[in-house]
C-alpha positions as CSV (number, residue, x, y, z in Angstrom):
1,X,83.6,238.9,349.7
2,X,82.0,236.2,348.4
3,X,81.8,232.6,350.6
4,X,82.5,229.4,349.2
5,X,79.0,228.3,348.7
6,X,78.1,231.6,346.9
7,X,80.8,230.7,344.1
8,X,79.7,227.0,344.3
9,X,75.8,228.1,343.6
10,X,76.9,230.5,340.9
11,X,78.9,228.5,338.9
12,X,76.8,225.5,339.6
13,X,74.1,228.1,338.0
14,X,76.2,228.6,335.2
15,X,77.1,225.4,334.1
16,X,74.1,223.9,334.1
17,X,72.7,226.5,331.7
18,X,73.8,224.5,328.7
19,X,72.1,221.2,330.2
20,X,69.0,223.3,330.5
21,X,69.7,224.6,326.7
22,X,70.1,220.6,325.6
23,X,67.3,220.0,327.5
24,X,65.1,222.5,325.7
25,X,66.4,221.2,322.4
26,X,65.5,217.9,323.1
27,X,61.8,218.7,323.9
28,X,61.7,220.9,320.4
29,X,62.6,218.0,318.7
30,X,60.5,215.7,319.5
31,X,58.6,218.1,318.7
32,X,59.4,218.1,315.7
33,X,59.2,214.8,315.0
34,X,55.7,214.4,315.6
35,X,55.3,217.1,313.2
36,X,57.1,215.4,310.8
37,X,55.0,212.7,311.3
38,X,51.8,214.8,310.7
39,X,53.1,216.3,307.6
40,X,53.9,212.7,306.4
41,X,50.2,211.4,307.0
42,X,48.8,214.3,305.2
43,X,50.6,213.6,302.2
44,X,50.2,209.9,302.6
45,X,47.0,209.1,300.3
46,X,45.9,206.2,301.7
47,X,45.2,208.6,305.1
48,X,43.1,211.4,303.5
49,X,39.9,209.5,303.9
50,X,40.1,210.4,307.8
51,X,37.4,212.2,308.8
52,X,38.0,215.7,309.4
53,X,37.8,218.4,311.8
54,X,36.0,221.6,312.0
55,X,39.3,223.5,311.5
56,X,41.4,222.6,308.9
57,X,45.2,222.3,309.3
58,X,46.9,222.3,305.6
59,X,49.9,221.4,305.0
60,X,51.1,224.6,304.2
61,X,50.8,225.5,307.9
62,X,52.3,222.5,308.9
63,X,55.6,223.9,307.4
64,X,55.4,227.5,308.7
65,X,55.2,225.9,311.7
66,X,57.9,223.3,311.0
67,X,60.4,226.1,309.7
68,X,59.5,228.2,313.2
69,X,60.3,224.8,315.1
70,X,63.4,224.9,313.3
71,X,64.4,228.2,313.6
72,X,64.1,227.9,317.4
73,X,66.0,224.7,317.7
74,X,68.9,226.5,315.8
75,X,68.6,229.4,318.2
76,X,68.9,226.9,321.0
77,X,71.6,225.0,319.3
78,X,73.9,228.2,318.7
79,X,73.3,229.6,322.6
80,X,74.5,226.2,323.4
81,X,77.6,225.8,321.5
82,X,79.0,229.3,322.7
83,X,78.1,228.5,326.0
84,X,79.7,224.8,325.7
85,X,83.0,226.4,324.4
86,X,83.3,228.7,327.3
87,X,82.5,226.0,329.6
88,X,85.5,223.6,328.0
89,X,88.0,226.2,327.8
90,X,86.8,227.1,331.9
91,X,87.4,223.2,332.3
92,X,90.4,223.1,330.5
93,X,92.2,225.5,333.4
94,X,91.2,223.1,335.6
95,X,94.7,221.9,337.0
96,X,92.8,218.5,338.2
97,X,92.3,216.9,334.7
98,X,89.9,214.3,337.6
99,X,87.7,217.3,338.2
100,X,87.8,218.4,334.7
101,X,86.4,215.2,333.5
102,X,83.9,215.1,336.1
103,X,82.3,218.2,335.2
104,X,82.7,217.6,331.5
105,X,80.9,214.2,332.2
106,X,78.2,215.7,334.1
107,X,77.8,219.5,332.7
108,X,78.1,218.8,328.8
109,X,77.8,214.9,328.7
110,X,74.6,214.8,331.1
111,X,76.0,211.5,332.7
112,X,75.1,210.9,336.4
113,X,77.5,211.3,339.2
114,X,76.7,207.7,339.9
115,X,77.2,207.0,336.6
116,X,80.5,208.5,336.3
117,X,81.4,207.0,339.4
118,X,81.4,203.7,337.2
119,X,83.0,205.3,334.4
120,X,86.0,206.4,336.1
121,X,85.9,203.5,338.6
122,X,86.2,205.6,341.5
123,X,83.9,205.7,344.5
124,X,80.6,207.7,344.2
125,X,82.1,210.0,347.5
126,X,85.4,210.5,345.4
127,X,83.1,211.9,342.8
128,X,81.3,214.0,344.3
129,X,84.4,215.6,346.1
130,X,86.3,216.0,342.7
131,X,82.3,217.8,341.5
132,X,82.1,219.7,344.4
133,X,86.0,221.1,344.1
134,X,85.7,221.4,340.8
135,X,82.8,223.5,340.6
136,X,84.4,225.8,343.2
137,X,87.5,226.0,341.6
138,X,86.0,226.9,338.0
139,X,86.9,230.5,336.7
140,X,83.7,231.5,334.1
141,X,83.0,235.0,333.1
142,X,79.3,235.1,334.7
């Protein structure tokens, strides 16, 4: 039989796999971005008077590598989403709609307990109990 803090630490696991998925995506798009920015100056003519390197980078591997940024963002993107509906429709048997909220807040949203606290002016303690119950109390398919 499993103890309460094994179920906590599991689906504490669990639901912070999609913050760690967002996370991920966020990183490959700023990637991304600076790519974008790279590709721009190449194309920009006032820029193509920069010296150069000993390897050169042409543009046409600057969108392979933009379409593989892409690609893996949309990878990312479609983990995420499944896992973000199973997580809401977990949340949504939640019979507290306060503990619900909580870890939508924090799991989906990324929102600080603190900041929740705020949010749903109640005490920073009160949120934390409703976290910590709530994250017991949530039924996922691991």
């Amino acid at each position: 039989m499993t103890s309460n803090d094994d179920v906590f630490r599991m689906n504490k696991g669990y639901l912070i796999k999609y913050r760690i998925i967002m996370n991920k995506v966020d990183r490959w798009e700023e990637k991304l971005y600076r790519l974008d920015s790279r590709i721009n100056s190449i194309q920009s003519p006032a820029l193509k008077a920069e010296p150069g390197s000993s390897i050169k980078i042409t543009l046409d591997d600057l969108l392979i590598q933009k379409k593989e940024i892409e690609e893996r963002i949309n990878n990312f993107l479609k983990d995420a989403r499944k896992l973000r509906t199973e997580i809401e429709n977990a949340l949504d048997k939640l019979e507290n709609n306060n503990e619900a909220r909580v870890l939508d807040l924090y799991f989906l949203e990324g929102i600080t307990l603190h900041d929740i606290s705020k949010l749903m002016t109640f005490s920073e303690r009160h949120i934390i109990r409703l976290y910590v119950s709530g994250v017991r109390k949530t039924k996922l398919s691991l």
